[in-house]
VEXZA-815171 format. One record per residue (C-alpha): residue in three letters; residue number from 0; y, x, z negated. Coordinates in steps of 0.02 Angstrom, whole numbers. Each point is the difference from the previous one (the first is absolute). Last residue first. Example, Ala and Ser with C-alpha at 12.3 -4.5 7.8 and 13.67 -1.06 7.14 Angstrom:
<atoms>
{"ser",1,{-53,684,-357}};
{"ala",0,{-172,-69,-33}};
</atoms>
This chain:
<atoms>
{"unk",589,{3707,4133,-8485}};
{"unk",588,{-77,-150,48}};
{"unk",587,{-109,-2,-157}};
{"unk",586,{-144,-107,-10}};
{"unk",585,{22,-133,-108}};
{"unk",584,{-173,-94,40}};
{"unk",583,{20,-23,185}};
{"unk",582,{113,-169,-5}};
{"unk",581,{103,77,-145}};
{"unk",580,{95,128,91}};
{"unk",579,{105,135,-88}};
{"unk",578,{147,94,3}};
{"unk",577,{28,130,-136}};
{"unk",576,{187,40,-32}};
{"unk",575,{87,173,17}};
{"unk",574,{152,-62,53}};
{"unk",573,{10,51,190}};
{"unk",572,{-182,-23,4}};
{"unk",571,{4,-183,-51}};
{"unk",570,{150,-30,128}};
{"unk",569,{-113,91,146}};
{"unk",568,{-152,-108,-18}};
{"unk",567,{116,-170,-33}};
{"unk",566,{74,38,186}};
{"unk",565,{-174,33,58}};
{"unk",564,{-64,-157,-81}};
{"unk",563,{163,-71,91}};
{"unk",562,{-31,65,169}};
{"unk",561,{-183,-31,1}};
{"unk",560,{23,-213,-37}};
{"unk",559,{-55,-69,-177}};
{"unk",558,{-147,-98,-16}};
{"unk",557,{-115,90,-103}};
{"unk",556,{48,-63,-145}};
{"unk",555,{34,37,-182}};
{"unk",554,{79,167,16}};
{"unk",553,{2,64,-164}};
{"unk",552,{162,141,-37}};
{"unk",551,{-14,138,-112}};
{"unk",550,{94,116,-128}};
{"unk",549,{124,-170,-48}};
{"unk",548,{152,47,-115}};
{"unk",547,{45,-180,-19}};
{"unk",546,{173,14,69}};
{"unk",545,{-18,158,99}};
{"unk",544,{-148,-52,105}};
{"unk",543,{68,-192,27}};
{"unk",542,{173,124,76}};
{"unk",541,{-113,64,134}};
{"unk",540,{-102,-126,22}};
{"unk",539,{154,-130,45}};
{"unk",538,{4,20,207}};
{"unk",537,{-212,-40,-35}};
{"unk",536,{43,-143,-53}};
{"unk",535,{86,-73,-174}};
{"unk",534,{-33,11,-187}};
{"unk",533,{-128,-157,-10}};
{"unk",532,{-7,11,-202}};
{"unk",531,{-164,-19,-79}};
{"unk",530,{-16,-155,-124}};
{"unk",529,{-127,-68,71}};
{"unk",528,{73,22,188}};
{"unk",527,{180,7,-38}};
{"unk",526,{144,-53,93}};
{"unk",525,{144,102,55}};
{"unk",524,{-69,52,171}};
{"unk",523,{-102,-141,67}};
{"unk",522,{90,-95,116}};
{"unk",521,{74,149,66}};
{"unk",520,{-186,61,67}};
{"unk",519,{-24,162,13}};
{"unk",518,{-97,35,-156}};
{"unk",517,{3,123,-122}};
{"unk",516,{-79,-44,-186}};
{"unk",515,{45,94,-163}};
{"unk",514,{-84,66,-144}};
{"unk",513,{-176,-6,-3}};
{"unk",512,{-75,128,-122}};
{"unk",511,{-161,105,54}};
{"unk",510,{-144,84,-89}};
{"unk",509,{-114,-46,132}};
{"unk",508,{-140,-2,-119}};
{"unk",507,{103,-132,-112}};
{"unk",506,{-60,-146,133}};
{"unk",505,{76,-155,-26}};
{"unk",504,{180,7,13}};
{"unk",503,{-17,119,151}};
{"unk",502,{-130,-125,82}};
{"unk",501,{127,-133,-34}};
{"unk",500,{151,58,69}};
{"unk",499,{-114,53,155}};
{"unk",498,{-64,-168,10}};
{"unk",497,{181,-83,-20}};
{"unk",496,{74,139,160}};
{"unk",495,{-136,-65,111}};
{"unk",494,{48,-180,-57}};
{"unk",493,{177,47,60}};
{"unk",492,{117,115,-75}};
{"unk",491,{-25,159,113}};
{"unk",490,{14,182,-25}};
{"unk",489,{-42,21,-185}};
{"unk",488,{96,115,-103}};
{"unk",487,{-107,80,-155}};
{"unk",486,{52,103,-156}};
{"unk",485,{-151,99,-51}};
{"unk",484,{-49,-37,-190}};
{"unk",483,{68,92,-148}};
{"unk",482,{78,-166,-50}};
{"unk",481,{-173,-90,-10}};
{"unk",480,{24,-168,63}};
{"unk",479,{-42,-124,-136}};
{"unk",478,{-62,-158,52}};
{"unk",477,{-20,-131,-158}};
{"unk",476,{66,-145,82}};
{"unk",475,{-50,35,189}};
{"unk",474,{-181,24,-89}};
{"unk",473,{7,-147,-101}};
{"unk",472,{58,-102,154}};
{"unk",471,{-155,65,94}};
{"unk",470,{-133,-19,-142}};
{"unk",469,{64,-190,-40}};
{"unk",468,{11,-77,176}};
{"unk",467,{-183,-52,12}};
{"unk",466,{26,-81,-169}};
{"unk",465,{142,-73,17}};
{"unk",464,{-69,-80,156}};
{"unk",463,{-150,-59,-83}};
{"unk",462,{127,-99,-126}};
{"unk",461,{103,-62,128}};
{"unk",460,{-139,-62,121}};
{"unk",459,{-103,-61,-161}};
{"unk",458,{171,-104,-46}};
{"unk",457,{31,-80,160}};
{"unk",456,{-193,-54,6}};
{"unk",455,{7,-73,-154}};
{"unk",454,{144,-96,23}};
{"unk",453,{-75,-77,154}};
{"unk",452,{-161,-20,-84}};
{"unk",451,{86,-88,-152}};
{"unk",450,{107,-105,90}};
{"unk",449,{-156,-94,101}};
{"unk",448,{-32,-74,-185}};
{"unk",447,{-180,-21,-16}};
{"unk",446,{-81,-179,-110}};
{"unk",445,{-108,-24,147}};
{"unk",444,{-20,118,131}};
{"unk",443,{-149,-61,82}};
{"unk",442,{-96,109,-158}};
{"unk",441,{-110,127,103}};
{"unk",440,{76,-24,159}};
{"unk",439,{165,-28,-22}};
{"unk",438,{4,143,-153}};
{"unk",437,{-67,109,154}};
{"unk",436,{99,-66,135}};
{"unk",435,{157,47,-101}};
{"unk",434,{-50,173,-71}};
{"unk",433,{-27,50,177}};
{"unk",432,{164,-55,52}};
{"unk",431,{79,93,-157}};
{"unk",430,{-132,161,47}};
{"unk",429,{82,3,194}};
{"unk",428,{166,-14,-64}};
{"unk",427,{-21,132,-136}};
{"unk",426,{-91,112,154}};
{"unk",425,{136,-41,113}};
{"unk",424,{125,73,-130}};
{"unk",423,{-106,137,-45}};
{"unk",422,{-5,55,202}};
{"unk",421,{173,-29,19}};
{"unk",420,{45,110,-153}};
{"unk",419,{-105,157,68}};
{"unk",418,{93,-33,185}};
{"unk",417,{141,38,-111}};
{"unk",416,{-65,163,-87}};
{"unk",415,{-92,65,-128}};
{"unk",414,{-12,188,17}};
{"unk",413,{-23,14,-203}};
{"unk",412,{-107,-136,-12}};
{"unk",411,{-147,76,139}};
{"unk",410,{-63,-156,68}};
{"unk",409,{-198,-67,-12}};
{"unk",408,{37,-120,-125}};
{"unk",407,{67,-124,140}};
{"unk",406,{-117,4,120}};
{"unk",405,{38,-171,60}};
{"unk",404,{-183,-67,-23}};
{"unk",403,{-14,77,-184}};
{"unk",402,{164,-83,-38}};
{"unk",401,{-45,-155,49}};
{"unk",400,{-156,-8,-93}};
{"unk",399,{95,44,-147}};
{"unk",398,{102,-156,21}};
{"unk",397,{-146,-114,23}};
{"unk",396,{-104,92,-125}};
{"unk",395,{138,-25,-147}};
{"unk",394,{66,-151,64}};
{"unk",393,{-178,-88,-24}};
{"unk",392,{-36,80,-161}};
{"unk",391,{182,-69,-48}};
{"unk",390,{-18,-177,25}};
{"unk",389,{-116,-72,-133}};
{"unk",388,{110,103,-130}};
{"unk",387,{157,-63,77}};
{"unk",386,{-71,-173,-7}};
{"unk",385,{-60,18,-162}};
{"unk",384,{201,77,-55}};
{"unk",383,{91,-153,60}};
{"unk",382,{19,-86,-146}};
{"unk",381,{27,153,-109}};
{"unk",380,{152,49,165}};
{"unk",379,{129,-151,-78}};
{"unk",378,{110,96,-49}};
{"unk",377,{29,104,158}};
{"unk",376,{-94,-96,143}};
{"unk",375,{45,104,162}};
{"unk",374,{73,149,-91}};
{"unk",373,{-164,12,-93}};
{"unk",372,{-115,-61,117}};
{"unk",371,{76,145,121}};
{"unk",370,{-3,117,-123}};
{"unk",369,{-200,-13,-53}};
{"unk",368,{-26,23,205}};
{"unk",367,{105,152,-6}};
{"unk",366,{-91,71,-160}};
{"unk",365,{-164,-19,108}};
{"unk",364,{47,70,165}};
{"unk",363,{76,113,-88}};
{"unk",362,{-157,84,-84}};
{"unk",361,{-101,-6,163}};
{"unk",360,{141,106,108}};
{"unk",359,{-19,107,-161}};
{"unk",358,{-180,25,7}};
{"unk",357,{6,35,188}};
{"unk",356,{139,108,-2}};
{"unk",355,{-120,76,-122}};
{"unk",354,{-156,18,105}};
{"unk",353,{91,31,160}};
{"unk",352,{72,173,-93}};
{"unk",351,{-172,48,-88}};
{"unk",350,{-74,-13,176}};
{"unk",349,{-40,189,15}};
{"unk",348,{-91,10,-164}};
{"unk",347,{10,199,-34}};
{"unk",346,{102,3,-146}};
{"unk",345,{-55,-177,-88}};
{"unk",344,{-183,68,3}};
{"unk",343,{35,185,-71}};
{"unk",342,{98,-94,-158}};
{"unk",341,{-140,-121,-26}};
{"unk",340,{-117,148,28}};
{"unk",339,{91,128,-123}};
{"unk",338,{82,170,33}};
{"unk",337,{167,-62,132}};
{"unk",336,{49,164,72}};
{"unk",335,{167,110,-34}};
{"unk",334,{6,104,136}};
{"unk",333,{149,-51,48}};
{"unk",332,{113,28,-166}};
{"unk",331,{27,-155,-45}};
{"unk",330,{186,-90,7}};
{"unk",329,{-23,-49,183}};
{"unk",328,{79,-191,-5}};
{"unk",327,{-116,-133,46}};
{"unk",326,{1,-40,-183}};
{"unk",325,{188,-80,-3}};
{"unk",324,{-38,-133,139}};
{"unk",323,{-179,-35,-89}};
{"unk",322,{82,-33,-164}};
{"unk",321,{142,-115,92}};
{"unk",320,{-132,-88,78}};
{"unk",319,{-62,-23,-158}};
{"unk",318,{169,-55,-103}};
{"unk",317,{31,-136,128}};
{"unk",316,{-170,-70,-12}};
{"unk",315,{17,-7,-197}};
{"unk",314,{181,-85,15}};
{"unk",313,{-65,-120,169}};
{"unk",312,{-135,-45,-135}};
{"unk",311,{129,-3,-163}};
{"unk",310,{119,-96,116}};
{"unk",309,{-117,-137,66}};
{"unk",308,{-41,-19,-181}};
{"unk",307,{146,-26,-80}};
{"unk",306,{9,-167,59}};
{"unk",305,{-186,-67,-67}};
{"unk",304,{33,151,-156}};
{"unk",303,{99,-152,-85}};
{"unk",302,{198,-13,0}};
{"unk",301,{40,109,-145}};
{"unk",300,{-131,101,-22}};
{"unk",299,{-14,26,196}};
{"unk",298,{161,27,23}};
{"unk",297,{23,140,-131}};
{"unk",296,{-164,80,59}};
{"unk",295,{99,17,161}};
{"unk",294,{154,77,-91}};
{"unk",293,{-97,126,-67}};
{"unk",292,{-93,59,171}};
{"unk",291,{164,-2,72}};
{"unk",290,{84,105,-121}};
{"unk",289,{-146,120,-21}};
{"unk",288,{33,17,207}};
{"unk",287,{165,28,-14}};
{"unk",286,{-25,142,-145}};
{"unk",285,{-133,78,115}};
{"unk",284,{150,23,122}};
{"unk",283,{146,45,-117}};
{"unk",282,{-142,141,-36}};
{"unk",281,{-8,41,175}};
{"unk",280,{196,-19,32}};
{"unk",279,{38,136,-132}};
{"unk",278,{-122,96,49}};
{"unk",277,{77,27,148}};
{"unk",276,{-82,-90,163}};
{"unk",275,{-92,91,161}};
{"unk",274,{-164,-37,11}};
{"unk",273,{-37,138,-114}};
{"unk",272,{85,-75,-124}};
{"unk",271,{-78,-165,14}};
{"unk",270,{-179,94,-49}};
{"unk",269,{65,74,-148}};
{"unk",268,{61,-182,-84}};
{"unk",267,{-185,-56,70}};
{"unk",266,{-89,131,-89}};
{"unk",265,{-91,162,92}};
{"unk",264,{116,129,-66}};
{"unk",263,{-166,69,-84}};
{"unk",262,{-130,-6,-157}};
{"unk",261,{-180,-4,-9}};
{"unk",260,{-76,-139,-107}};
{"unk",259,{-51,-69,167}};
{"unk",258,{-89,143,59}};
{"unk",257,{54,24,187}};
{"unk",256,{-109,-43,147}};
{"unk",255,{129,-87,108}};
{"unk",254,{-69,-186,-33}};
{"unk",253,{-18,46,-172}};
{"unk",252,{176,71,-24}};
{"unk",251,{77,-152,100}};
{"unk",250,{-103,-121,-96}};
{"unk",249,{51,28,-186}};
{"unk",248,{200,50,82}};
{"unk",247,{-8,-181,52}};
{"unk",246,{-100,-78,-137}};
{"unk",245,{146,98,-140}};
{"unk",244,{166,-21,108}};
{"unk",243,{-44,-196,31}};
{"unk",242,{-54,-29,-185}};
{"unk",241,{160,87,-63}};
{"unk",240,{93,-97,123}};
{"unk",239,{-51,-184,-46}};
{"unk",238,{16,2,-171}};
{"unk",237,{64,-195,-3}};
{"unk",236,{-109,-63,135}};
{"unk",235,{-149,80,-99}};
{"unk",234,{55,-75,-137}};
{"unk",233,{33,-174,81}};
{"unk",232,{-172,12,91}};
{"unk",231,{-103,40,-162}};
{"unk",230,{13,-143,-104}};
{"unk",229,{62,-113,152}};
{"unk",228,{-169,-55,41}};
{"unk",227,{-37,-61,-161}};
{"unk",226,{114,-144,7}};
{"unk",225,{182,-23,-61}};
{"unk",224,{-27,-17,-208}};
{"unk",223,{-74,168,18}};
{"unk",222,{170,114,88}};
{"unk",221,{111,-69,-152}};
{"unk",220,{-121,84,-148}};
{"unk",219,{98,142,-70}};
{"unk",218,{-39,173,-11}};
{"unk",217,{-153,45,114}};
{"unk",216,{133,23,165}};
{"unk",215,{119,110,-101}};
{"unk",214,{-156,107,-19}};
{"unk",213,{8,80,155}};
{"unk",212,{189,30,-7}};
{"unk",211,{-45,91,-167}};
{"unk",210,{-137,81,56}};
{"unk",209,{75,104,144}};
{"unk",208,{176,0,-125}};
{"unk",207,{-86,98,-109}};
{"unk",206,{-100,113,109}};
{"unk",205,{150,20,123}};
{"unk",204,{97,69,-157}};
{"unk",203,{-118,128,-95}};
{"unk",202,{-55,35,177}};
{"unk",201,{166,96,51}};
{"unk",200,{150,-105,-14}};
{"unk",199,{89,125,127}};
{"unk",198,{179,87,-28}};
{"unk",197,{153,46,95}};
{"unk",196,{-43,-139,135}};
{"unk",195,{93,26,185}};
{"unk",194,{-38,-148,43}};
{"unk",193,{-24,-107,-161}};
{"unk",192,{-66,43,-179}};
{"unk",191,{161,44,-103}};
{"unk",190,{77,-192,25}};
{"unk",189,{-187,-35,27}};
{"unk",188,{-32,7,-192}};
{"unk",187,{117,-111,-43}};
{"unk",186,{-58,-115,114}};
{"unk",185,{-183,21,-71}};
{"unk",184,{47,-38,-167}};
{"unk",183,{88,-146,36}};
{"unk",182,{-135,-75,113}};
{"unk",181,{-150,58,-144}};
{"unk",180,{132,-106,-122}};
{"unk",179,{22,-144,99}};
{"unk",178,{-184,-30,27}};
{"unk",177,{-24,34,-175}};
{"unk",176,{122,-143,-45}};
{"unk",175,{-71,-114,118}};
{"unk",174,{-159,-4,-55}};
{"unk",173,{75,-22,-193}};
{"unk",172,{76,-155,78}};
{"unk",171,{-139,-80,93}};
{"unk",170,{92,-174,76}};
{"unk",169,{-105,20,162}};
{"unk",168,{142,35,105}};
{"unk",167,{83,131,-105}};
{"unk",166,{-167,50,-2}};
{"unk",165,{-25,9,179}};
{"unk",164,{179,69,31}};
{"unk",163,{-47,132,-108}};
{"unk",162,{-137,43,53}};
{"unk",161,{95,27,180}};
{"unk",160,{121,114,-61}};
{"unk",159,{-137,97,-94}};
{"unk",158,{-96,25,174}};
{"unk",157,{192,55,66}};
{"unk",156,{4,122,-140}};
{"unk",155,{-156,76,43}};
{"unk",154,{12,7,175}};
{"unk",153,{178,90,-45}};
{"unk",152,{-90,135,-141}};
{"unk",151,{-131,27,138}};
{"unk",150,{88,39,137}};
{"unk",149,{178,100,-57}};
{"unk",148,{-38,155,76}};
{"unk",147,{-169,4,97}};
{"unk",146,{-165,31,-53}};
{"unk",145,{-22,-132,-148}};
{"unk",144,{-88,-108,82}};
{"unk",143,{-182,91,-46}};
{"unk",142,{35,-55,-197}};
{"unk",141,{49,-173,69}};
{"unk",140,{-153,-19,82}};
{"unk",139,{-100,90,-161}};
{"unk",138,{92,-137,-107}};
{"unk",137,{-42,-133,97}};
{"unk",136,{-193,51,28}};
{"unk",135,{-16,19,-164}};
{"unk",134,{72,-179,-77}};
{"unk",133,{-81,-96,165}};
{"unk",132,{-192,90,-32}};
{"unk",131,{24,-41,-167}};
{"unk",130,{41,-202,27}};
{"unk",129,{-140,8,158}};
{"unk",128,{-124,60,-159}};
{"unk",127,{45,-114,-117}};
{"unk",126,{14,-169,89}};
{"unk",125,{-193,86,52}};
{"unk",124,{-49,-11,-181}};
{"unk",123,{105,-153,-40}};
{"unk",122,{-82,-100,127}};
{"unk",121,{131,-148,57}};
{"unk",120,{45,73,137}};
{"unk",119,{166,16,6}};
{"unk",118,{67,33,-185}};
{"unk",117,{85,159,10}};
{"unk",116,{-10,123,-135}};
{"unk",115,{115,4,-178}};
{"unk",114,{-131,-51,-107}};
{"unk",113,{3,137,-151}};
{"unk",112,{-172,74,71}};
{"unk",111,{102,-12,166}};
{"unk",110,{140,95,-41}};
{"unk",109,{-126,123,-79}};
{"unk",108,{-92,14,155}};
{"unk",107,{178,44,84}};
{"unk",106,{29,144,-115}};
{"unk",105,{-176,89,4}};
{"unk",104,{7,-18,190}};
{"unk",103,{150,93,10}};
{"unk",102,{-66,115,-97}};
{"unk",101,{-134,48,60}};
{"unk",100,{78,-8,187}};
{"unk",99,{108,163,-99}};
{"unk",98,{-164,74,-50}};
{"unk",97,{-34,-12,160}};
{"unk",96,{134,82,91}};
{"unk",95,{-4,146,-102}};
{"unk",94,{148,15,-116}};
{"unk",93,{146,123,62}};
{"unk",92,{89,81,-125}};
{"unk",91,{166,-54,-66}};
{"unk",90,{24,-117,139}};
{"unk",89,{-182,-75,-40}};
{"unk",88,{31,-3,-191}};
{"unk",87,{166,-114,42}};
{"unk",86,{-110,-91,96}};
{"unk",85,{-119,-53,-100}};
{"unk",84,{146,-20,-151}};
{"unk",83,{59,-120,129}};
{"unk",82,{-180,-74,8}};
{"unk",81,{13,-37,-169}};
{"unk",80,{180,-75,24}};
{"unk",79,{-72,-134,119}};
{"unk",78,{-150,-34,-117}};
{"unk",77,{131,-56,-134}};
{"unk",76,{140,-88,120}};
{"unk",75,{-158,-94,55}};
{"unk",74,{-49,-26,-182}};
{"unk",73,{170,-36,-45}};
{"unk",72,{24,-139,133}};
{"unk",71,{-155,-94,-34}};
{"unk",70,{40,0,-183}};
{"unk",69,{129,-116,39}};
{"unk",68,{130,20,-156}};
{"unk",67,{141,77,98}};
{"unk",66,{132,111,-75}};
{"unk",65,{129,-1,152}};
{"unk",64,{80,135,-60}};
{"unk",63,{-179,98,-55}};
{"unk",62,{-18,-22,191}};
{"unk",61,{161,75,70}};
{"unk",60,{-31,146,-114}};
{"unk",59,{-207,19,66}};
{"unk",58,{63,-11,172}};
{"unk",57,{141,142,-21}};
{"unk",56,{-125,88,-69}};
{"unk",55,{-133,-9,119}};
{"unk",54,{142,28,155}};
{"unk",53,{71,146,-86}};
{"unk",52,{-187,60,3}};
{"unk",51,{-39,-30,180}};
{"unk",50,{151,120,31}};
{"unk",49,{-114,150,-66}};
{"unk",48,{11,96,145}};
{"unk",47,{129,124,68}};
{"unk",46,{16,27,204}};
{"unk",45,{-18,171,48}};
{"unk",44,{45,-1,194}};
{"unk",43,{-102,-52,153}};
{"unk",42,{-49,-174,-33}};
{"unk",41,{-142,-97,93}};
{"unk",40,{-153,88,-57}};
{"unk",39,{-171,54,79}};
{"unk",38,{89,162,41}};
{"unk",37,{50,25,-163}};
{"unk",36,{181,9,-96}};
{"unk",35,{-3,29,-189}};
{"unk",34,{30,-173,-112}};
{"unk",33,{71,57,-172}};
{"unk",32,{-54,28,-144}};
{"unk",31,{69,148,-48}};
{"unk",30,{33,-27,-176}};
{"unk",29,{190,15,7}};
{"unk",28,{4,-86,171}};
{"unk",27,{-117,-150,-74}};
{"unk",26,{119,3,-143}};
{"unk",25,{182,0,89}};
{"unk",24,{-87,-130,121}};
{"unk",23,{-40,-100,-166}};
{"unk",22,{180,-8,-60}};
{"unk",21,{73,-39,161}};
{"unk",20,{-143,-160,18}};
{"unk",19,{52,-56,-179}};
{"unk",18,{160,-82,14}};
{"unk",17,{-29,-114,173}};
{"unk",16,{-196,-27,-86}};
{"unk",15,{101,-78,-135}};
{"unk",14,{121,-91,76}};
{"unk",13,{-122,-89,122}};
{"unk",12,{-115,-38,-151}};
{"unk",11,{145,-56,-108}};
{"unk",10,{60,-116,163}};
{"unk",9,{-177,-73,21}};
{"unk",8,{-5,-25,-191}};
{"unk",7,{146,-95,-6}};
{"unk",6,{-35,-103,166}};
{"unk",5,{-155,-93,-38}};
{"unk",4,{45,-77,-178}};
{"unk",3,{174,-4,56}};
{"unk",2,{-58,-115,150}};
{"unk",1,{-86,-145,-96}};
{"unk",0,{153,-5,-117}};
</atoms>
């Protein structure tokens, strides 16, 4: 019974908005409103719009099927179709931008003058003000996700997939039902809305849902009766991506001198593209990572946030390094300059990148510590929480101390190598035996489990690792060689041969395209050299040149005898190929 009073309206909705998308692309087309291509815009055709009001329909069916009696769900549903109408106005003809914040502010004050805000503080004035500061902010930050076919309505969906788990969870029926219903409506939405989309919601749709998903969280009481501190870290758990895509675009266009409220294929989903993924696999992408972010607030409701914690830290790490992978990319034109002092400051501070490997080198020294007394003690971790609180100022400086003494922050990430891991692993050795003498000295060690340093010295070495290692295996994940590139042979498979390969990979000025290694050892034709093929020696340049069209040949050492340089010399003239040396910066050779 429970699950025809959720389900029935979720299919209606999906039915619905599968029925009335064709009918409102035939209008928006009809009335010319349609989405016209920009430079500041991801599309490059006439998309229609109006989309966002199949979905608004097909969530108002759904909910007059479910009929629920919760006055908290119809004035959401209420305030969520005003904004629609917002919207709608807005894709019509375009509102200014703040008499649409107006409005949005006008809707989620009357939430709260109706008592649907957070209750965290205890002071209904500022419970207020973080409760319409979370409603507008949402439904901006989905608002600015919706760059990139099929984003925002599947963010949305999977938010509504995780409601309604919670209040499935939670026993909150008529929760539940409009959970369903916004996850019906926007699946049958994305069956028109997904790569390549043949129609957009427009605002009237990422307006709704934007404060809809936001107010999912105010409906229902099941994140109160588990501490205060969880009023605002499941939600934000739960919307994870359109908070990520909205501080991260935010801080980008300050840092580079841009007006914030100024648009661009600046976005996270646009940024992945131009490292080298379809847009397909970006979106698919931000989808994984609202998945994860769900499924960790999941945990932590239902096993208590002092598990899910380690993961929403390592999570919120995770997600910033990620953020500062994606925004070294050039997407500014270069003369773009950063306008205000904070902005100027953070441009020109040389130690910016010490500072933060320092900050995060500090951040998992901490959640490594909390893991080890967690997988050392498990259920019974309450009892030993005051000594892990006595403890962990002494870890902290012994184990940052170590770094600082081994140098650690002051490597480049993305050139980490293995003398790189040596170092951190002597460092977490050297900070475990530091940590030791320390809690000896201070406390003779009594009531300490020796386990828990060990463990949480194995895990900081992992965990720092991973981070060290992040930049460079995102970059040989996301590399995109540019098909209009030179195609490259390099003479020479050996480490001269891998720093070549690299420099190639990693410099675009070059404008060259590895494609096949020659080396004259037998032992090494037929393998690969990351994932370059060793064709043969120099007896095999010849055919190497017509199988992957290579225009020039690298030398990657100078140690190659006169006869056969000359030999190579003759065979790159005879074919027209460019011969090069890379010990004296490229220069040609012929």
């Amino acid at each position: 019974m429970t699950w025809s009073l959720v389900a029935v309206p979720a299919v209606v909705a999906f039915v619905a908005a599968l029925l009335l998308v064709p009918a409102v692309k035939r209008v928006a087309i009809a009335t010319g409103l349609v989405a016209m291509p920009k430079a500041d815009r991801w599309h490059r055709r006439q998309i229609p719009l109006l989309g966002g009001l199949a979905i608004v329909v097909a969530t108002l069916a759904g909910v007059a099927i479910g009929q629920p009696r919760s006055q908290p769900v119809w004035l959401l549903l209420a305030c969520a179709t005003g904004l629609a109408v917002v919207g709608l106005v807005d894709d019509v003809r375009p509102l200014r931008p703040q008499t649409k914040l107006f409005l949005q502010i006008f809707a989620a004050a009357l939430m709260s003058v109706f008592g649907l805000q957070f209750q965290f503080t205890g002071l209904p004035a500022l419970d207020m003000l973080i409760s319409l500061v979370w409603l507008v902010g949402i439904t901006n930050a989905l608002n600015l996700l919706d760059n990139m076919d099929g984003l925002a309505a599947g963010i949305a969906a999977i938010v509504a997939g995780f409601r309604l788990l919670f209040f499935l969870a939670d026993g909150h029926l008529e929760g539940a039902m409009l959970a369903a219903v916004i996850l019906g409506a926007c699946l049958g939405f994305l069956v028109y809305n997904v790569n390549p989309a043949s129609i957009f919601m427009g605002d009237t749709g990422s307006l709704f849902l934007g404060f809809l998903v936001g107010g999912l969280s105010l409906v229902g009481g099941w994140p109160y009766a588990r501490g205060t501190t969880l009023v605002l870290v499941f939600p934000m758990l739960v919307v994870l991506v359109p908070i990520f895509d909205t501080t991260f675009v935010t801080l980008a266009r300050i840092l580079a001198g841009r007006p914030v409220s100024q648009g661009g294929r600046d976005h996270t989903s646009h940024r992945l593209v131009a490292l080298g993924m379809s847009e397909r696999q970006a979106v698919l992408t931000l989808y994984g990572l609202a998945l994860v972010g769900g499924a960790i607030a999941w945990l932590s409701y239902r096993y208590g946030l002092g598990y899910g914690a380690v993961l929403a830290v390592v999570l919120a790490l995770g997600t910033v390094l990620f953020g500062i992978f994606l925004g070294r990319l050039q997407v500014y034109p270069p003369d773009a300059v950063p306008q205000s002092g904070v902005a100027l400051l953070l441009a020109n501070f040389t130690y910016r990148r010490q500072v933060v490997t320092v900050a995060v080198d500090t951040v998992l020294v901490v959640v490594a510590y909390y893991s080890a007394y967690l997988l050392r003690f498990e259920g019974t971790f309450r009892a030993e929480r005051p000594i892990f609180e006595q403890s962990l100022p002494v870890v902290l400086l012994a184990q940052v101390t170590a770094f600082l003494v081994l140098g650690t922050h002051r490597g480049i990430w993305r050139y980490t190598g293995v003398s790189d891991l040596l170092r951190l692993a002597q460092a977490c050795a050297l900070g475990t035996i530091l940590s030791v003498l320390g809690v000896s000295f201070l406390y003779r060690f009594t009531g300490y489990s020796r386990a828990v340093f060990v463990i949480h010295g194995v895990l900081l070495f992992v965990a720092v690792a991973a981070t060290r290692l992040s930049f460079r295996t995102l970059d040989s994940a996301l590399r995109k060689e540019s098909p209009d590139a030179e195609p490259v042979l390099i003479y020479g498979a050996g480490k001269g041969g891998l720093l070549v390969l690299r420099e190639i990979r990693g410099n675009d000025a070059l404008g060259w395209r590895a494609v096949g290694f020659l080396d004259d050892d037998r032992s090494k034709q037929g393998t690969r050299v990351d994932g370059v093929l060793v064709h043969g020696g120099g007896a095999a340049l010849e055919a190497a040149v017509l199988a992957t069209g290579a225009r020039r040949v690298v030398l990657s050492t100078p140690a190659l005898d006169t006869a056969l340089t000359e030999a190579l010399v003759t065979q790159c003239e005879a074919m027209g190929v460019h011969l090069v040396q890379s010990r004296v910066q490229f220069t040609p050779l012929t």
